[in-house]
MMTF fields as JSON, N, C-alpha, C and O atoms, coordinates in Angstrom:
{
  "mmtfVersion": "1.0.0",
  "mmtfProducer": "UNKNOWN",
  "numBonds": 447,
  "numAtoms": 448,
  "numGroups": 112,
  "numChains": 1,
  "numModels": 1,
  "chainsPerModel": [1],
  "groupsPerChain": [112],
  "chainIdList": ["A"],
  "bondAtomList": [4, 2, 8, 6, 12, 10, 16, 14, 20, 18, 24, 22, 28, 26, 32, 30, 36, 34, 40, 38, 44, 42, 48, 46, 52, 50, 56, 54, 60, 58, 64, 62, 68, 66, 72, 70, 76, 74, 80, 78, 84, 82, 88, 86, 92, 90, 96, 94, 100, 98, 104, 102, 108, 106, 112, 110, 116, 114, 120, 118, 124, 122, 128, 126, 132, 130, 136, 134, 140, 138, 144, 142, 148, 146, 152, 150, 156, 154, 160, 158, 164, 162, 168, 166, 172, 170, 176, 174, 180, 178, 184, 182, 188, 186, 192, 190, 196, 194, 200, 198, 204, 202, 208, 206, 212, 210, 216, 214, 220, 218, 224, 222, 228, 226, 232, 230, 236, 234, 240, 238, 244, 242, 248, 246, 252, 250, 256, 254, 260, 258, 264, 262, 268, 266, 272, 270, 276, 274, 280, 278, 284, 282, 288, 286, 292, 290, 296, 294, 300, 298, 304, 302, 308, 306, 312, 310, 316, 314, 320, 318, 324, 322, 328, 326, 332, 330, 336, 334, 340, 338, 344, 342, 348, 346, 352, 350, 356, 354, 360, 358, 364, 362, 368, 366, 372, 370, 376, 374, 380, 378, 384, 382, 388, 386, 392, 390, 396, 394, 400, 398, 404, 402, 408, 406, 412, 410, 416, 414, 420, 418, 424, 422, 428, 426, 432, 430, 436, 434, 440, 438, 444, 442],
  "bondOrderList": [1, 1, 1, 1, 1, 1, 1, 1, 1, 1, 1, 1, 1, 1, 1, 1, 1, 1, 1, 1, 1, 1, 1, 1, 1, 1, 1, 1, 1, 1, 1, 1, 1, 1, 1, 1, 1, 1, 1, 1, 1, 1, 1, 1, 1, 1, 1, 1, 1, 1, 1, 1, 1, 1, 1, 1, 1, 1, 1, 1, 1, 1, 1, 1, 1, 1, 1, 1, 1, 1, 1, 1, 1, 1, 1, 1, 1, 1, 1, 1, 1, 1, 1, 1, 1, 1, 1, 1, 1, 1, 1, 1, 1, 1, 1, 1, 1, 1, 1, 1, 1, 1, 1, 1, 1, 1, 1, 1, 1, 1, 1],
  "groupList": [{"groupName": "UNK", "atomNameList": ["N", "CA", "C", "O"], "elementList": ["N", "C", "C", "O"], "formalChargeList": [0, 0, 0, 0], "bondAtomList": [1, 0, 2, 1, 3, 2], "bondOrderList": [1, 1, 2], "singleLetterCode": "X", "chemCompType": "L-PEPTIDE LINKING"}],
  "groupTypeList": [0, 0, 0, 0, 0, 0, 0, 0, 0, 0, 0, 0, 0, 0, 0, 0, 0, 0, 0, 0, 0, 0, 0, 0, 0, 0, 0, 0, 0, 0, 0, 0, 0, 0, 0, 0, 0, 0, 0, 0, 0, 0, 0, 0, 0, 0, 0, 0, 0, 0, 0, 0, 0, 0, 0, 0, 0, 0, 0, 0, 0, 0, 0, 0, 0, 0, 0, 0, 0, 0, 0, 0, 0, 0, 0, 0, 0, 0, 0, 0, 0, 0, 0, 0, 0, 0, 0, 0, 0, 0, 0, 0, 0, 0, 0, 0, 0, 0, 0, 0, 0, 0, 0, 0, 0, 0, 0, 0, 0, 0, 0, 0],
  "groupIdList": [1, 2, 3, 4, 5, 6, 7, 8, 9, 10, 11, 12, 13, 14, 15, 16, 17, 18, 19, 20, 21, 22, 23, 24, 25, 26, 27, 28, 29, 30, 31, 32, 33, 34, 35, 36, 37, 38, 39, 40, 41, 42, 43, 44, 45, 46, 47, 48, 49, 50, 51, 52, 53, 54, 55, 56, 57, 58, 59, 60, 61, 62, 63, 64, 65, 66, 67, 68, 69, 70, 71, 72, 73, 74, 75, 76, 77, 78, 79, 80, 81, 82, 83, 84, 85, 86, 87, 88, 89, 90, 91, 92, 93, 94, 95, 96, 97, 98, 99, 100, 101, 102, 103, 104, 105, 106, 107, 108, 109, 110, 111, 112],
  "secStructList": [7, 2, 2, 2, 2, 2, 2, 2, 2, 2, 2, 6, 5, 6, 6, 6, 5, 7, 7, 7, 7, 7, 1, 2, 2, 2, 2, 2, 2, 2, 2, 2, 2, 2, 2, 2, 2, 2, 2, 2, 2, 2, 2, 2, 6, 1, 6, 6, 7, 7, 1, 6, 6, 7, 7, 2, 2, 2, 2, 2, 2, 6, 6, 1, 7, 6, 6, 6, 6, 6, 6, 1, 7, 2, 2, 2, 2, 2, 2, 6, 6, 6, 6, 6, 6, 1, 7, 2, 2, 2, 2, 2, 2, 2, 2, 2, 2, 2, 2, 2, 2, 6, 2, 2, 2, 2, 6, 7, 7, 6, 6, 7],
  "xCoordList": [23.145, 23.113, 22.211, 21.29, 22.689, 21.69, 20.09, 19.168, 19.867, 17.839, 17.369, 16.373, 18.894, 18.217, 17.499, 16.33, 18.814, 18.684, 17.609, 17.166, 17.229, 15.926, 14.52, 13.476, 14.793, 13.578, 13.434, 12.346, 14.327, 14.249, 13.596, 12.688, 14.27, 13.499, 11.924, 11.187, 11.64, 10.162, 8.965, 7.782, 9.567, 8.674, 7.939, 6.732, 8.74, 7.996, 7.259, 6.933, 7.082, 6.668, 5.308, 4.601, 5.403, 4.172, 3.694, 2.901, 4.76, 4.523, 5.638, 5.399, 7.505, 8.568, 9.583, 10.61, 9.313, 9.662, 9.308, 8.27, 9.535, 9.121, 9.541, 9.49, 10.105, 10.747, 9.831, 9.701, 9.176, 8.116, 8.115, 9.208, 7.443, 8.028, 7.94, 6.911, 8.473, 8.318, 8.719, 8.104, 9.18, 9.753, 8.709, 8.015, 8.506, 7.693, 8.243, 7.486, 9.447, 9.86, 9.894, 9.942, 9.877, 9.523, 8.083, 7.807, 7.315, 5.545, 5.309, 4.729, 5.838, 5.801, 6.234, 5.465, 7.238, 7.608, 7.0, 7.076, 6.428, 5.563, 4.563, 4.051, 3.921, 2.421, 2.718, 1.779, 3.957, 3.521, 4.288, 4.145, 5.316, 5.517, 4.411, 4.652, 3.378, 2.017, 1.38, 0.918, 1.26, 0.397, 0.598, -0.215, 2.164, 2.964, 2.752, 2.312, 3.081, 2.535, 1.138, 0.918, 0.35, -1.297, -1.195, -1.957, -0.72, -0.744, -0.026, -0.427, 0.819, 1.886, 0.815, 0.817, 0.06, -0.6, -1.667, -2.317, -2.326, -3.399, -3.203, -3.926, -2.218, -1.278, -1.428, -2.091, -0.657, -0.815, -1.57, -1.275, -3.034, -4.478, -4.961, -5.773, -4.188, -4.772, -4.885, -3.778, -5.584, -4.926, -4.014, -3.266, -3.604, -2.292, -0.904, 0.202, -1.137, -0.3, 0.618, 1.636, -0.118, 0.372, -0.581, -1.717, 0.851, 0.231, -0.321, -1.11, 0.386, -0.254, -1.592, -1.792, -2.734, -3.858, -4.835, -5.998, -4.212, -4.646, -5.198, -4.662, -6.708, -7.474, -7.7, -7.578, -8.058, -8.355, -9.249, -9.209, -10.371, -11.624, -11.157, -11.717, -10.25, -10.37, -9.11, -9.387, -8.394, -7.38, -8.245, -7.658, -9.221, -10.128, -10.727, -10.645, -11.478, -12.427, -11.56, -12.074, -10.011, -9.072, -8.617, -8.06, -8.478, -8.415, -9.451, -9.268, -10.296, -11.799, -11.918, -12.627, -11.308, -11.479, -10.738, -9.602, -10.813, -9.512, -8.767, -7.58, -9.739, -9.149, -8.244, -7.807, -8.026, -7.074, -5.99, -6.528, -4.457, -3.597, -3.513, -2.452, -4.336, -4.486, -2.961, -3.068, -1.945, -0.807, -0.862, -0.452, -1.179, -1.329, -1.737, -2.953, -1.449, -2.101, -2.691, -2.108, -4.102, -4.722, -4.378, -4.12, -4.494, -4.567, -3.308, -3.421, -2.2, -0.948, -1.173, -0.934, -1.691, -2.208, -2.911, -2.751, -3.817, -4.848, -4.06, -4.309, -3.399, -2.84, -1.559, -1.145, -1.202, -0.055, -0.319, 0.464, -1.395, -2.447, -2.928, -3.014, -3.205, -3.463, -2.334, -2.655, -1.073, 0.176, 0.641, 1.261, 0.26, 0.669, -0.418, -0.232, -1.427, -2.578, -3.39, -4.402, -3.026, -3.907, -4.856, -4.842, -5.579, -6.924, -6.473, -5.546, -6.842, -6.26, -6.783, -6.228, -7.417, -7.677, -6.623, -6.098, -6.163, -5.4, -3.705, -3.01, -3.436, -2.322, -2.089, -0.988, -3.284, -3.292, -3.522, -3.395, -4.068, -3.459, -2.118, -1.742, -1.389, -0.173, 0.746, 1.791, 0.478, 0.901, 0.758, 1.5, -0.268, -0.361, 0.543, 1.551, 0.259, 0.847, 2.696, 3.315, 3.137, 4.542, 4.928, 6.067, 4.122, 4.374, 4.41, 5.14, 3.415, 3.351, 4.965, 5.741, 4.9, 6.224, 7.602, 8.684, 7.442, 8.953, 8.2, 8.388, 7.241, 6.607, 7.932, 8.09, 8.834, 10.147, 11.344, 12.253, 10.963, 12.245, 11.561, 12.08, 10.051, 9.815, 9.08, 8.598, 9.176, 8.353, 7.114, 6.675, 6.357, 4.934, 4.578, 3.399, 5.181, 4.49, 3.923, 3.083, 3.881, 2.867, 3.171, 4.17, 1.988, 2.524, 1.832, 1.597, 1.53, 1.456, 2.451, 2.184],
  "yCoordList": [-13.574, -12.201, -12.08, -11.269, -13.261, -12.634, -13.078, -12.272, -14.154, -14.191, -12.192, -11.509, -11.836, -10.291, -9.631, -9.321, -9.562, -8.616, -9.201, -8.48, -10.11, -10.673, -10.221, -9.774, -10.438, -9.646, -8.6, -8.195, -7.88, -6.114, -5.959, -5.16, -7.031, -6.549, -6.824, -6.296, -7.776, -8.388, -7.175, -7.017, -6.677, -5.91, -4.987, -5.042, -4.293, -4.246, -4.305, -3.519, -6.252, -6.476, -5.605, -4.929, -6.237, -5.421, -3.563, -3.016, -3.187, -1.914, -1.32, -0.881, -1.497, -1.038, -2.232, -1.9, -3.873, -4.673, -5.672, -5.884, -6.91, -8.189, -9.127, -10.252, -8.918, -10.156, -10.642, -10.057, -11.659, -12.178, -12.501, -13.025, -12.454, -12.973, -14.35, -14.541, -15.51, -16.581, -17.275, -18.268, -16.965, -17.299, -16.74, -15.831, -17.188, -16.172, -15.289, -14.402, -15.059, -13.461, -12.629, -11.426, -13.057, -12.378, -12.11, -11.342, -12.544, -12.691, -11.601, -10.585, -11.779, -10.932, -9.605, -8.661, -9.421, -8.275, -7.152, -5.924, -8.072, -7.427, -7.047, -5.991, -7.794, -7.377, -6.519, -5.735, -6.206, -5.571, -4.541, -3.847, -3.903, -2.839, -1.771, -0.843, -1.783, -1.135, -0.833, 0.267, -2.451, -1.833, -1.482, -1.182, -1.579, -0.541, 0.935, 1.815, 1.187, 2.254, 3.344, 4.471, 1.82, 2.547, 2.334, 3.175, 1.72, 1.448, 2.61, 3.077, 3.047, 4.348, 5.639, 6.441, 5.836, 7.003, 7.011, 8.057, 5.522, 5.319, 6.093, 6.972, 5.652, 5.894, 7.339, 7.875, 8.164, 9.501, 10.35, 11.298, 10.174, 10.611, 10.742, 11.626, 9.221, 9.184, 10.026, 10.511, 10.363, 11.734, 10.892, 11.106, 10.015, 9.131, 9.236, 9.455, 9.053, 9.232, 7.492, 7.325, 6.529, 5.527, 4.156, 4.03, 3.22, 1.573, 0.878, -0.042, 1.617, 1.171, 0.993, 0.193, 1.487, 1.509, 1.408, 1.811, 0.826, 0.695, -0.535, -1.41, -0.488, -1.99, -2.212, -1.39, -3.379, -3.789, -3.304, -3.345, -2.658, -2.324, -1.043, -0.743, -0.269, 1.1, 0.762, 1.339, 0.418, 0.204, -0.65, -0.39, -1.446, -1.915, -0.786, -0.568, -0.071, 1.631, 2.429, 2.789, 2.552, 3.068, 2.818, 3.687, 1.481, 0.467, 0.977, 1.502, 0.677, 0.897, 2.26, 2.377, 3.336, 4.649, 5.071, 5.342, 5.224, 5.118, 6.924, 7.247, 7.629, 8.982, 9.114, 10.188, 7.962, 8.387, 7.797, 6.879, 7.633, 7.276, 7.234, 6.736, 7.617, 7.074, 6.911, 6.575, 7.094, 6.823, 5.051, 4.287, 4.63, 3.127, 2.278, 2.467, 1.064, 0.026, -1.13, -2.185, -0.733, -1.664, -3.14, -4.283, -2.595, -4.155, -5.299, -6.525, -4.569, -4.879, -5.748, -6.905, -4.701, -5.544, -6.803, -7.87, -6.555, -7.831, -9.053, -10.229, -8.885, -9.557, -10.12, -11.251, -9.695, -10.553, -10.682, -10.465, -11.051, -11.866, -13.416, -14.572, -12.65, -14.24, -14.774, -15.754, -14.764, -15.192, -15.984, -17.048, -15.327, -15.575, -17.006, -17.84, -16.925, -18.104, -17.36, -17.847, -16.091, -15.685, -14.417, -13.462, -14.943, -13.637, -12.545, -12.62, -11.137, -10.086, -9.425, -8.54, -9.893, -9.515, -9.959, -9.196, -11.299, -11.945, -10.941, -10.576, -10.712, -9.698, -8.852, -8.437, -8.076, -6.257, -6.495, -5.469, -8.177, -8.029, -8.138, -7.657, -9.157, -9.436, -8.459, -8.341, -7.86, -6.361, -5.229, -4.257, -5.552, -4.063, -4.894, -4.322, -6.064, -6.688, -6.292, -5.423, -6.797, -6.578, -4.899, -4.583, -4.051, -2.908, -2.293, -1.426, -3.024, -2.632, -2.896, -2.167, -4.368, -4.77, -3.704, -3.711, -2.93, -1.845, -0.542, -0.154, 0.06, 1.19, 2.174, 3.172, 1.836, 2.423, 2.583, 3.381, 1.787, 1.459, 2.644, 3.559, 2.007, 2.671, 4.503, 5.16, 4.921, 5.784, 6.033, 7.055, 5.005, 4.931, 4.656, 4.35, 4.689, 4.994, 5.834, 5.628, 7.274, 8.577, 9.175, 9.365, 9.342, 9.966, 8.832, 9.422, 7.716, 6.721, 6.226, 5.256],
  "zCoordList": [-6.284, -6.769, -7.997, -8.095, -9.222, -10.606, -9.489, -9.615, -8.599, -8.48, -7.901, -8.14, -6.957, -6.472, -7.929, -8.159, -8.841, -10.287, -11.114, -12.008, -11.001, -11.832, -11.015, -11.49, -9.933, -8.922, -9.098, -9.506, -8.892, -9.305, -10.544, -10.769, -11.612, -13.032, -13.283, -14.115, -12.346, -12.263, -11.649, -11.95, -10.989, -10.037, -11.339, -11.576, -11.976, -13.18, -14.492, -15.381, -14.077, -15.429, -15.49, -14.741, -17.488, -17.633, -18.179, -18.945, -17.208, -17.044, -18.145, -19.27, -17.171, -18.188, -18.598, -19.189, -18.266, -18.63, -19.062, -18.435, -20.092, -20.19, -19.538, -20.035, -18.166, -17.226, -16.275, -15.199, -16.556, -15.776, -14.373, -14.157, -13.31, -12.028, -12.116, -12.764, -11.812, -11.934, -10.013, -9.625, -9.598, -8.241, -7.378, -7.832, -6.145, -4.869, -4.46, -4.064, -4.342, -4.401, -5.44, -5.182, -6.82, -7.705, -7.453, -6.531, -8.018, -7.587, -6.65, -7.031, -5.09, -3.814, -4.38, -4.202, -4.967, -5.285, -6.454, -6.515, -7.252, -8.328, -7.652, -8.023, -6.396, -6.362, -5.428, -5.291, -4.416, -3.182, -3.31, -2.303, -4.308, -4.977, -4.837, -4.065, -5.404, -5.591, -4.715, -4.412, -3.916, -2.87, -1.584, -0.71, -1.562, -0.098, -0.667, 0.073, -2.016, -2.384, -1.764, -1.321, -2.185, -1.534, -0.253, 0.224, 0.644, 2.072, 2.62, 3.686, 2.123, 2.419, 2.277, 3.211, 1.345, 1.185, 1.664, 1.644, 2.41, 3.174, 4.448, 4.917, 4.857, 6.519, 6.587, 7.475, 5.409, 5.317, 5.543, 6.271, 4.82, 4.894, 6.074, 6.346, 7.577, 8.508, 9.536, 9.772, 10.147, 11.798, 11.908, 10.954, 12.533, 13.34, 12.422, 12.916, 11.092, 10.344, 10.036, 9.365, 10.723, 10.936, 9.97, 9.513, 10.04, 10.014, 10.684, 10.466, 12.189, 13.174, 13.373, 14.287, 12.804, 13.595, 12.327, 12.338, 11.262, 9.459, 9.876, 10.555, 9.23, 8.823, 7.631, 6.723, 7.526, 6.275, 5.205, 3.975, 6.402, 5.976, 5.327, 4.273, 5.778, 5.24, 4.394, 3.342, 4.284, 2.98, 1.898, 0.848, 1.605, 0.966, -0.018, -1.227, 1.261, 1.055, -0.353, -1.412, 0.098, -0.996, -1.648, -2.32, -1.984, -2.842, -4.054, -5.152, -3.513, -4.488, -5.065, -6.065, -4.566, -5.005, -6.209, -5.821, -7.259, -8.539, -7.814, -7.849, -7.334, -7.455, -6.201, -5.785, -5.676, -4.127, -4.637, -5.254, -4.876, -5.199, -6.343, -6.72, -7.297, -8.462, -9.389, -10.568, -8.963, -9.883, -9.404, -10.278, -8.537, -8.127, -8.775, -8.764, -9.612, -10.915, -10.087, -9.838, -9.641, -9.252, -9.858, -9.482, -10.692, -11.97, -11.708, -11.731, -11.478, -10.981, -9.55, -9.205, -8.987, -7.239, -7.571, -6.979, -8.714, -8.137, -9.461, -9.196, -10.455, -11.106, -10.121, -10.375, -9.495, -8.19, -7.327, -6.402, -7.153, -5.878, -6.607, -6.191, -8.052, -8.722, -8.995, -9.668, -8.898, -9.592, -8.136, -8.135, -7.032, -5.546, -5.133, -4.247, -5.998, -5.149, -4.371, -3.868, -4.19, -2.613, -3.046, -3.822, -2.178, -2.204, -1.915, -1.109, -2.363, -2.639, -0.611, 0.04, -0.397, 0.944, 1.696, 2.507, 1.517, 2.483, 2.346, 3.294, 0.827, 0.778, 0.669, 0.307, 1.008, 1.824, 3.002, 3.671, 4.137, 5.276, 6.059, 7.128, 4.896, 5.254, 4.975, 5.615, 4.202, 3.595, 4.789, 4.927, 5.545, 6.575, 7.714, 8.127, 8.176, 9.338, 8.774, 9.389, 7.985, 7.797, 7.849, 8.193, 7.562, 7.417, 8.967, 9.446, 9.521, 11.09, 11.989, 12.606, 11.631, 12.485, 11.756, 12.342, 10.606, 10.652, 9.929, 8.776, 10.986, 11.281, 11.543, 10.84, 12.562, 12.674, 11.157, 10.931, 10.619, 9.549, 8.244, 7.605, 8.287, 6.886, 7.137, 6.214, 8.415, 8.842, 8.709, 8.182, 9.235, 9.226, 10.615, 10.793, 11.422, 12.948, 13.108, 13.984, 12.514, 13.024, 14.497, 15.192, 14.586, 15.815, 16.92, 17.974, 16.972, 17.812, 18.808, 19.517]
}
């Protein structure tokens, strides 16, 4: 129970806390906070309305844009990609693939 409540507090270091992520679910959770965020408002923008049919290339495209999501802390994304080991590409793909498999759960299927 306290590793859940330390995770929760991690997700916002930085921002409204000093609790560092130190664990891979802490880490996971700081960085992908944000960028389900931008992946959620990517989906939105789309005709389909979905994850389903989201690439890399165009979640990249919005990534890069400060004025599309802009409540979103890039800095956050790419600072828990370095905390993770992994290239920030590799975890906005694993990020869309997981989002795909509960398209049902999180309502991002669209109209697909």
């Amino acid at each position: 129970m306290w590793n859940k409540i330390i995770a929760m507090q991690c997700h916002g270091y930085g921002l409204c806390t000093d609790v560092k992520p130190e664990s891979a679910m802490e880490k996971t959770l700081f960085t992908i906070d944000e960028l389900t965020g931008l992946i959620h408002a990517a989906c939105l923008m789309r005709p389909s309305k979905s994850v389903l049919d989201l690439e890399l290339k165009s979640l990249k495209k919005k990534f890069k844009s400060k004025s599309f999501a802009a409540g979103v802390n890039r800095d956050v994304i790419r600072q828990g990609s370095e905390m993770l080991g992994m290239e920030l590409d590799d975890v906005m793909r694993e990020s869309i693939e997981g989002l795909k498999e509960s398209a049902d759960i999180t309502g991002l299927r669209g109209n697909l």
